[in-house]
C-alpha positions in Angstrom: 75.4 -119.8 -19.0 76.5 -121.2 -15.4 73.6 -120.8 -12.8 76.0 -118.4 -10.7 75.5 -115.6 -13.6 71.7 -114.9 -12.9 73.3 -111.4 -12.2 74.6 -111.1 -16.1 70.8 -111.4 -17.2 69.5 -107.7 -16.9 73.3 -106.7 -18.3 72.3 -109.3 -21.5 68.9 -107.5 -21.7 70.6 -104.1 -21.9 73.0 -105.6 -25.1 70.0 -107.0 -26.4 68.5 -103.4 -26.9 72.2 -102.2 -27.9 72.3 -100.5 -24.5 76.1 -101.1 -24.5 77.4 -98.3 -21.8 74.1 -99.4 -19.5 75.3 -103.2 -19.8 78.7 -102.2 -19.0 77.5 -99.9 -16.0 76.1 -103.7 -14.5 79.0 -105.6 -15.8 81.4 -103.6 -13.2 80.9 -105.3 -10.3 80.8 -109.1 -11.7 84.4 -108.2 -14.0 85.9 -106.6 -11.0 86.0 -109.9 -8.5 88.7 -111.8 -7.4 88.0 -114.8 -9.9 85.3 -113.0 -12.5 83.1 -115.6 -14.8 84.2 -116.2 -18.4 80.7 -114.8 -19.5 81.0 -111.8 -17.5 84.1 -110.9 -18.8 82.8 -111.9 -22.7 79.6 -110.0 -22.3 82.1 -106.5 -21.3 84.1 -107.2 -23.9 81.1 -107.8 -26.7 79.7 -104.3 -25.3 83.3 -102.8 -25.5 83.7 -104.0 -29.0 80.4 -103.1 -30.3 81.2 -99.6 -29.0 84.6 -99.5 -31.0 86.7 -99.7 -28.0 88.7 -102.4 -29.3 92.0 -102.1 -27.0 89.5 -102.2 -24.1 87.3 -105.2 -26.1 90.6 -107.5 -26.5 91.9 -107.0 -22.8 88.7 -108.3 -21.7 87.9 -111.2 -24.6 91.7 -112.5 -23.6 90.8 -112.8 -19.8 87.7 -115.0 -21.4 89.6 -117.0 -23.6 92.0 -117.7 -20.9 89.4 -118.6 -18.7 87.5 -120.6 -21.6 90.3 -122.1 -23.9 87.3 -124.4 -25.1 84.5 -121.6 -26.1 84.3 -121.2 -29.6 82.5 -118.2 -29.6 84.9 -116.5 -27.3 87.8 -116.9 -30.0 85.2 -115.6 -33.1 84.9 -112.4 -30.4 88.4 -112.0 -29.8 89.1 -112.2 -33.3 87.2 -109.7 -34.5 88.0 -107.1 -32.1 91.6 -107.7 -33.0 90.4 -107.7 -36.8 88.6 -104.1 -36.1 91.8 -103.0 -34.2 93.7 -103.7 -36.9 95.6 -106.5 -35.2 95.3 -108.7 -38.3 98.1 -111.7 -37.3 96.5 -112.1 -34.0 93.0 -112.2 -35.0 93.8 -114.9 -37.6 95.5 -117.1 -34.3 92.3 -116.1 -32.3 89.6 -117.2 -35.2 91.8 -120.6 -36.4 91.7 -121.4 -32.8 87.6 -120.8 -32.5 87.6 -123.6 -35.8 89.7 -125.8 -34.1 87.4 -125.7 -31.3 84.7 -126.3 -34.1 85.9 -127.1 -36.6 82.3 -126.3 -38.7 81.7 -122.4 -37.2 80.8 -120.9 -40.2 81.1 -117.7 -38.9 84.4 -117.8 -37.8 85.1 -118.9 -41.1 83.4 -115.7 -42.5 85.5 -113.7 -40.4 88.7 -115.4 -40.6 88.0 -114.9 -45.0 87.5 -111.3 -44.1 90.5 -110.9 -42.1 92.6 -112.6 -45.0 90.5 -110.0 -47.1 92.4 -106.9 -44.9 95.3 -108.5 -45.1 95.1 -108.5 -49.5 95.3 -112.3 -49.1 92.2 -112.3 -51.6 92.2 -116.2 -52.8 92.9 -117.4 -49.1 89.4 -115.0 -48.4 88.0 -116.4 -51.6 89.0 -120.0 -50.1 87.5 -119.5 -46.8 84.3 -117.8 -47.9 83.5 -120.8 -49.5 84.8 -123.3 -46.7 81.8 -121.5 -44.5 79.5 -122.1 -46.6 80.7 -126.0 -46.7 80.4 -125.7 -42.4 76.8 -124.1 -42.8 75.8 -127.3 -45.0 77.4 -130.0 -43.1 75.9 -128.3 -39.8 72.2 -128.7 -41.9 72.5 -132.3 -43.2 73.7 -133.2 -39.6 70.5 -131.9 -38.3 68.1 -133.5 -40.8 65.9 -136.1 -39.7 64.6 -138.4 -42.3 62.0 -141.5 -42.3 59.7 -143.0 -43.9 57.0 -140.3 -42.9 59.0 -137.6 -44.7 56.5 -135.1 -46.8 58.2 -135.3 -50.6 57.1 -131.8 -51.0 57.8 -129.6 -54.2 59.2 -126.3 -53.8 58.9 -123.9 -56.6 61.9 -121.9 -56.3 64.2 -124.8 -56.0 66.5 -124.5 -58.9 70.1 -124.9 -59.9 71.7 -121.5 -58.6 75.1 -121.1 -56.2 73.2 -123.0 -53.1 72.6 -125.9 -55.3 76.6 -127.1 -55.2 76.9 -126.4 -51.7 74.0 -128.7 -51.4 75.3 -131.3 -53.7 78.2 -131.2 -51.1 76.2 -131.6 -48.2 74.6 -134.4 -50.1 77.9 -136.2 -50.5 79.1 -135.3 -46.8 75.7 -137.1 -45.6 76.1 -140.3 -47.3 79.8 -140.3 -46.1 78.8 -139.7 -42.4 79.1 -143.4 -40.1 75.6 -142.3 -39.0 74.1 -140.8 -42.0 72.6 -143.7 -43.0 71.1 -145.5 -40.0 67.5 -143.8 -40.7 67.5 -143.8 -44.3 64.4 -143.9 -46.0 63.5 -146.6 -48.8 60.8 -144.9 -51.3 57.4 -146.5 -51.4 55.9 -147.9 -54.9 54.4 -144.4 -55.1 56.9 -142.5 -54.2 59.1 -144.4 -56.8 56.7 -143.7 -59.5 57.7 -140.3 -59.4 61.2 -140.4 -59.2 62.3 -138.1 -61.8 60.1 -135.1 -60.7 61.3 -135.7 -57.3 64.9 -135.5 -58.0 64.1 -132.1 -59.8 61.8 -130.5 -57.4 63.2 -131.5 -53.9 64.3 -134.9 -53.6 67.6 -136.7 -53.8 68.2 -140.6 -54.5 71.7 -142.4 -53.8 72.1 -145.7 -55.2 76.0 -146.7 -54.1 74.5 -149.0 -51.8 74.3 -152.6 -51.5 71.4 -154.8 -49.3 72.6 -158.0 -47.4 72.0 -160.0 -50.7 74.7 -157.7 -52.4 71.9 -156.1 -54.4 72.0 -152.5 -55.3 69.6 -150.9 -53.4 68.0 -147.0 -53.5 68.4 -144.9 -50.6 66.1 -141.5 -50.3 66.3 -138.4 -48.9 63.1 -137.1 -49.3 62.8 -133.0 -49.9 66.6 -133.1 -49.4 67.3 -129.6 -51.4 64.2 -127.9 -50.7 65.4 -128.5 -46.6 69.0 -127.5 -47.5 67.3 -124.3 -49.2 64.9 -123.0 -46.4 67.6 -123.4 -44.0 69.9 -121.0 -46.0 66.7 -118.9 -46.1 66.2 -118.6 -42.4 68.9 -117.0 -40.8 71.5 -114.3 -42.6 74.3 -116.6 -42.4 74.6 -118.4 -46.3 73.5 -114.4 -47.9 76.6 -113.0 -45.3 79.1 -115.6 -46.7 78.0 -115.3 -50.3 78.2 -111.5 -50.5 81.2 -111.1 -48.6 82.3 -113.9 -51.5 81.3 -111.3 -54.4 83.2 -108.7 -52.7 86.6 -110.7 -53.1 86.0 -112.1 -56.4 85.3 -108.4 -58.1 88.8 -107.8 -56.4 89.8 -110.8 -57.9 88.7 -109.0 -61.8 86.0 -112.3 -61.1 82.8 -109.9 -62.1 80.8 -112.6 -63.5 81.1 -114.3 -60.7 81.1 -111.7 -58.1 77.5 -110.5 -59.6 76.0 -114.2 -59.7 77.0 -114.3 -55.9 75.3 -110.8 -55.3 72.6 -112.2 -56.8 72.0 -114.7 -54.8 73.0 -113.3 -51.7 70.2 -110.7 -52.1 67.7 -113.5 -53.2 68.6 -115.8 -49.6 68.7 -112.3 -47.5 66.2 -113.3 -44.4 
């Protein structure tokens, strides 16, 4: 937040607590001057939104977005207060533009699949669930750090559910990043030694690789899945994208499916 906003903190505090009309009551004077700050403007609108005023919530996200055409979360905002306003067209043009911005937001994709879910446009929603839950991984396996110090630790509830092909994906999206492999680590003798258990309880091995001598040579990720899981685990994002998933695909007739994704977004609920 731009220095000059020190006078949005107390209004933050107050949305913080889900004091929305106090906020509001501070945001007056910063939305009412000649040239307001995008953040004042996206912290009245939040507090409009999350008080059901949508009319009054997209007047004020659109003076943010104009005045921040490059904030994603702006566009997810705007989106879904024209979603919730049952604005559906618009908030599909407000949320494509928040992925263009960045491009792996999975929660603009969760709320771009439930838009398409309003709109009956179940196997675009059905699409776009899933595409989220692609962002969430790629946004995990860029964040891993991995050297030769990396624990090969076993984690007993790592097993082949729904998370395990979205981590397969992230998997193949690692090795296919220009920087993916530039820390790679090469197992020890003893890490080696237990290769198979590793690849079932944790760790993943890639051997399309080839050293200067044109040898095949084995790359490691050590505790690879087990790190994919936890992070799923530790915020409410992969359960949110999941369930919302089930919701579509009993829609859909899917019920098999739609119950193995309840399933599992109850088991990855924070």
């Amino acid at each position: 937040m731009d220095p000059d906003d020190a006078i949005l903190d107390e209004p933050l505090r107050f949305m913080q607590s889900q004091r929305y009309d106090e906020a509001l009551e501070l945001l007056q004077t910063p939305i009412s001057n000649a040239s307001p700050s995008w953040n004042a403007l996206y912290l009245a609108g939040q507090c409009h939104r999350f008080l059901n005023n949508f009319d009054s919530a997209v007047s004020l996200l659109s003076r943010a977005a104009a005045a921040a055409p490059a904030v994603a979360p702006v566009f997810l905002a705007l989106g879904i207060a024209f979603q919730m306003g049952g604005r559906l067209s618009e908030a599909r043009d407000a949320l494509a533009r928040a992925l263009e911005i960045e491009p792996d937001y999975a929660l603009a994709f969760n709320s771009l699949a439930m838009t398409q879910k309003l709109a009956g446009e179940f196997e675009k929603s059905v699409h776009n669930y899933d595409a989220g839950c692609k962002a969430l991984v790629r946004t995990i396996v860029k964040a891993m750090r991995n050297d030769r110090g990396s624990p090969i630790l076993k984690h007993r509830d790592t097993r082949g559910t729904l998370w395990m092909d979205h981590a397969l994906y992230g998997a193949m999206y690692l090795v296919a990043l220009d920087d993916g492999l530039s820390g790679m680590a090469m197992p020890t003798g003893e890490q080696a030694t237990e290769e198979e258990r590793t690849e079932r309880h944790g760790g993943l091995y890639w051997e399309d690789r080839a050293d200067e001598n044109g040898e095949t040579v084995r790359l490691f990720f050590p505790n690879f899945f087990n790190t994919v899981r936890d992070a799923f685990g530790r915020d409410q994002t992969y359960s949110t994208l999941i369930g919302n998933r089930s919701t579509v695909l009993k829609l859909l007739g899917r019920a098999t499916e739609a119950r193995e994704h309840r399933a599992e977004a109850l088991e990855f609920l924070p």
